[in-house]
C-alpha positions as CSV (number, residue, x, y, z in Angstrom):
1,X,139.6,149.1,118.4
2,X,136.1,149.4,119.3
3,X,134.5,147.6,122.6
4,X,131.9,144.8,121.4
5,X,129.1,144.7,123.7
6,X,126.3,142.0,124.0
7,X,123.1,142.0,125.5
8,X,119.7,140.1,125.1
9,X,116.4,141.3,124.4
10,X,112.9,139.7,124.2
11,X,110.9,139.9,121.0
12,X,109.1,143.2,122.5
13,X,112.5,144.9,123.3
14,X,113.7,143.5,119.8
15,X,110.8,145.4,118.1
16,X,110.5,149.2,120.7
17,X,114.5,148.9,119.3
18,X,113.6,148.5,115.5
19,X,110.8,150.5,115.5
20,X,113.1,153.4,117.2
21,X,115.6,153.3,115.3
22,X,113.3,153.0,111.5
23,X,111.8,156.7,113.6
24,X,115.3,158.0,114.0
25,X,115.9,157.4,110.5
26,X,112.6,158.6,109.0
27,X,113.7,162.1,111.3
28,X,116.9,162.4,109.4
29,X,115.4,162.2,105.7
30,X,112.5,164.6,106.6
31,X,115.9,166.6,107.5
32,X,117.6,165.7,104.5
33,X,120.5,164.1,107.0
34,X,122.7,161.4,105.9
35,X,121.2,158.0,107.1
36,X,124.1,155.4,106.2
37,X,125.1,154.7,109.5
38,X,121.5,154.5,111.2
39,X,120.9,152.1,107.8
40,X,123.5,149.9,109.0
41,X,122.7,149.5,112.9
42,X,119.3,148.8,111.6
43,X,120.3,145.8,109.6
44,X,122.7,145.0,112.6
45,X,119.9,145.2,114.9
46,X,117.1,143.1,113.1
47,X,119.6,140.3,112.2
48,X,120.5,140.1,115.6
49,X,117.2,139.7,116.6
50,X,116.3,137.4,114.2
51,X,113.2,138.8,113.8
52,X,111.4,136.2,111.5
53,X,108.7,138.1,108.2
């Protein structure tokens, strides 16, 4: 079983992570690399932060 680990970040560290991460995933389709996994942290990671549109 997989270790959980939990950590808080302010609305700046919320958004360096997002933005990151939406990078990292843009680098893989220029590279035609699977992205399902970076997809999911992604979605992990913004509801998490509760990032409100």
């Amino acid at each position: 079983m997989a270790k959980k680990v939990k950590f808080k970040l302010t609305d700046f560290e919320c958004n360096l992570l997002i933005n990151g991460m939406n990078e990292f995933r843009n680098m893989l389709l220029e590279q035609d690399l699977p992205t399902e996994d970076v997809e999911d942290l992604l979605i992990k990671i913004i509801d998490k932060c509760e990032r409100r549109w």
